[in-house]
C-alpha positions as CSV (number, residue, x, y, z in Angstrom):
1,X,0.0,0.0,0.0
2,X,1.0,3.6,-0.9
3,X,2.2,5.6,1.4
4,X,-0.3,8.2,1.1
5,X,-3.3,5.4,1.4
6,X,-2.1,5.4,5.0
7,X,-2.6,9.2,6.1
8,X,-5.9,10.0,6.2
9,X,-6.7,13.8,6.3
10,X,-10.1,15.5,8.0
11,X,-10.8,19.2,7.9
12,X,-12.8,19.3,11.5
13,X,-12.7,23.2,12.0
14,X,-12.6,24.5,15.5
15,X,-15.8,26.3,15.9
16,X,-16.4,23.2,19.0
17,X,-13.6,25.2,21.1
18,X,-15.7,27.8,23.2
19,X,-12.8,30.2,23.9
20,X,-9.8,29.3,20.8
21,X,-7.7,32.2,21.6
22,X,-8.0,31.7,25.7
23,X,-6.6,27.7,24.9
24,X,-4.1,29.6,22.9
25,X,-3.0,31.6,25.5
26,X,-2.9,28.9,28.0
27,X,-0.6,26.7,25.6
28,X,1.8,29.0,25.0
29,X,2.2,29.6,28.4
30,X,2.3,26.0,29.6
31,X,4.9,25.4,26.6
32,X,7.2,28.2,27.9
33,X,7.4,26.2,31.2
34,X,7.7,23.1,29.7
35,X,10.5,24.4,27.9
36,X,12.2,26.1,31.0
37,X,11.6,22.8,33.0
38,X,12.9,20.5,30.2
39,X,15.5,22.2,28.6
40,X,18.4,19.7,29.3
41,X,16.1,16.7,27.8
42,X,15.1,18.2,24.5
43,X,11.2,17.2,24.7
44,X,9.3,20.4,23.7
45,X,5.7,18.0,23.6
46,X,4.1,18.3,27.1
47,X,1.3,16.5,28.3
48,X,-1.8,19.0,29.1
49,X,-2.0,20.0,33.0
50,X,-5.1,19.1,34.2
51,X,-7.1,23.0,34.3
52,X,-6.2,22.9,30.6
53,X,-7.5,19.0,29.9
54,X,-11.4,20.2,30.4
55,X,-10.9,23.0,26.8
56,X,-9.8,19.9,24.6
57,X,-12.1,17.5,25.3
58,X,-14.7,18.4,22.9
59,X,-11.5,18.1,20.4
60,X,-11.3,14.4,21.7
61,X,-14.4,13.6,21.5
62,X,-14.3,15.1,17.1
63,X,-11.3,13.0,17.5
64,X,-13.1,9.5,18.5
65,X,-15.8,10.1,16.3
66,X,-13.8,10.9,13.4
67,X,-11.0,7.9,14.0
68,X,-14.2,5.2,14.1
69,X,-15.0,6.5,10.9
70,X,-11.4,5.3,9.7
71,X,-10.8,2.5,11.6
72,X,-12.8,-0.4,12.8
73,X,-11.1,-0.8,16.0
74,X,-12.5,0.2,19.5
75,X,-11.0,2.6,21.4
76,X,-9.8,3.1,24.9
77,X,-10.8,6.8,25.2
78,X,-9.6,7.3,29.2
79,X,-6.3,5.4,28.2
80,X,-6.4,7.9,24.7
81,X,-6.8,11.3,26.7
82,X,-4.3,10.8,29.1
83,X,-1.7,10.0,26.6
84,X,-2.9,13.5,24.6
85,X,-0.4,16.3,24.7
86,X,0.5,19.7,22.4
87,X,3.3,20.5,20.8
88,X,4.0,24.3,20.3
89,X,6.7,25.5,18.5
90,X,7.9,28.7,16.9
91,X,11.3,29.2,15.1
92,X,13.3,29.8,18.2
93,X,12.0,26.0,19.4
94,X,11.6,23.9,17.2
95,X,11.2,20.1,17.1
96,X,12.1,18.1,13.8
97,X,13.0,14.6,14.3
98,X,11.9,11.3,13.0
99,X,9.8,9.6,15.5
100,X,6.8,6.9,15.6
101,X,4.7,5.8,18.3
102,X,5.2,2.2,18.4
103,X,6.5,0.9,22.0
104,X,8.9,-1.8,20.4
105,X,11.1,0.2,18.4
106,X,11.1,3.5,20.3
107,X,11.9,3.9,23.6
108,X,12.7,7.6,23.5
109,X,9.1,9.1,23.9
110,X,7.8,10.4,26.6
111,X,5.8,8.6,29.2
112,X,3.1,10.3,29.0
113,X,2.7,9.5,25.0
114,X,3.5,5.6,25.2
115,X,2.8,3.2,27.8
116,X,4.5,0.0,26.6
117,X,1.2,-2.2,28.3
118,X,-1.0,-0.2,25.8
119,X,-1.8,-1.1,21.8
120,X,-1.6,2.4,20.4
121,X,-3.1,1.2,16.9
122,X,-2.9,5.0,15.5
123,X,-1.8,8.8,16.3
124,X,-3.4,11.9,15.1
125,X,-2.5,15.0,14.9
126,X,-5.1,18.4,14.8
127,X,-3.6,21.9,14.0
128,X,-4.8,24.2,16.2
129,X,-2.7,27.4,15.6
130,X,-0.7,27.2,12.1
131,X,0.5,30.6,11.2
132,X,2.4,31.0,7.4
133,X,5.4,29.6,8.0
134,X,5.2,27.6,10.7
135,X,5.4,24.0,8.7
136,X,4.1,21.1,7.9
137,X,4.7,17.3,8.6
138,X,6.5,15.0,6.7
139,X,6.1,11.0,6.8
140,X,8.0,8.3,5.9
141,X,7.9,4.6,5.5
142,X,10.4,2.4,3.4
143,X,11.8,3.8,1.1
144,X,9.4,6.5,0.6
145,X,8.7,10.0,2.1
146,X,6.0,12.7,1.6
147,X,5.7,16.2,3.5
148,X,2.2,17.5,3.9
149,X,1.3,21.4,4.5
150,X,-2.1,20.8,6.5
151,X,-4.6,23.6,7.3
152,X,-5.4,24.8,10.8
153,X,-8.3,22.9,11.8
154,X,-7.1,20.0,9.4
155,X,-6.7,16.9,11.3
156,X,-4.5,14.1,10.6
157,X,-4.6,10.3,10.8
158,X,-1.9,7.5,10.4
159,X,-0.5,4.5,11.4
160,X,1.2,4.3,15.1
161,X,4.7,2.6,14.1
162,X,4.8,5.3,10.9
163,X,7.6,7.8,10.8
164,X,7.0,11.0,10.9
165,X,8.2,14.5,11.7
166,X,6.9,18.0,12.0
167,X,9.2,20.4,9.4
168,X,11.1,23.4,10.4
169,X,9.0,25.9,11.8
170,X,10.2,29.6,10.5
171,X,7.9,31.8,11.6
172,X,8.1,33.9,14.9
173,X,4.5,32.8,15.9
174,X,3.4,30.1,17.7
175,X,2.2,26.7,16.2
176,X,0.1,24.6,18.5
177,X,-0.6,20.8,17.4
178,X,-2.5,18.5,19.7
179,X,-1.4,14.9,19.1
180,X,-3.6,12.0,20.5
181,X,-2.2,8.4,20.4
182,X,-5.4,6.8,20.1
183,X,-5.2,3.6,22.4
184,X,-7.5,0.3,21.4
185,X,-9.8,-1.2,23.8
């Protein structure tokens, strides 16, 4: 199967987010602690503290709906949300390396993104803030690669154990990404 037959995109909007630029706020903020707190490690992706969880669960739930559209495979959603975290980068941090979300072959993640007791069966990714500039994704598999310029509000299915990285982010803004590892059942 082609490599694009695997990525599966949905434009989902974000008219479901009751306050967008107050969540926007609150993940900048939480990523420039993140940052401050992990420095030495590298990780910018940071799992959402818990006053922030309760503004992206109507996100999860487009999410779950959305992924049993796809895939015919039930899903652990209290297992799925606690693995959930953002990504927010701008051109002064960014984060580009090769990276899937299978528990055999990579140990590197973070905890809070792979459990190796869980089946994470796919990851998605929804762009909440993507300014001009701010990249894209590119994925690989074999001998094969494609990079992807998605829209904010566009989000992204595809296989757990695919490779995949978000591109070089050159804009002074901040892009904000929510990945959920969806979890099966």
């Amino acid at each position: 199967m082609a490599l694009k037959d695997l990525i599966h995109i949905v434009h989902i909007g974000d008219d479901f987010f009751e306050n967008k630029e107050e969540l926007l706020r609150k993940m900048i903020i939480q990523s420039k602690w993140t940052v401050k707190q992990r420095y030495r490690t590298g990780f910018l992706a940071f799992a959402l503290t818990p006053n922030n969880t309760q503004y992206v669960e109507p996100l999860q739930r487009r999410v779950f709906d959305e992924c049993k559209k796809i895939y015919d495979i039930p899903i652990n959603e209290g297992r799925t949300k606690s693995g959930s975290y953002a990504l927010v980068t701008n051109k002064q941090h960014n984060a580009y390396t090769w990276h899937s979300h299978e528990t055999s072959k990579y140990d590197y993640q973070p905890s809070y993104t792979v459990n190796k007791s869980l089946h994470v069966f796919a990851s998605s990714v929804y762009y909440f803030a993507l300014p001009e500039g701010s990249g894209g994704i590119a994925f690989r598999k074999d001998d094969e690669e494609i990079e992807l310029m998605p829209k904010e509000g566009d989000l992204i299915f595809f296989p757990s154990d695919m490779l995949h990285s978000p591109l070089t982010n050159t804009c002074a803004d901040w892009r904000v990404s929510f990945n959920i590892n969806l979890v099966e059942k």
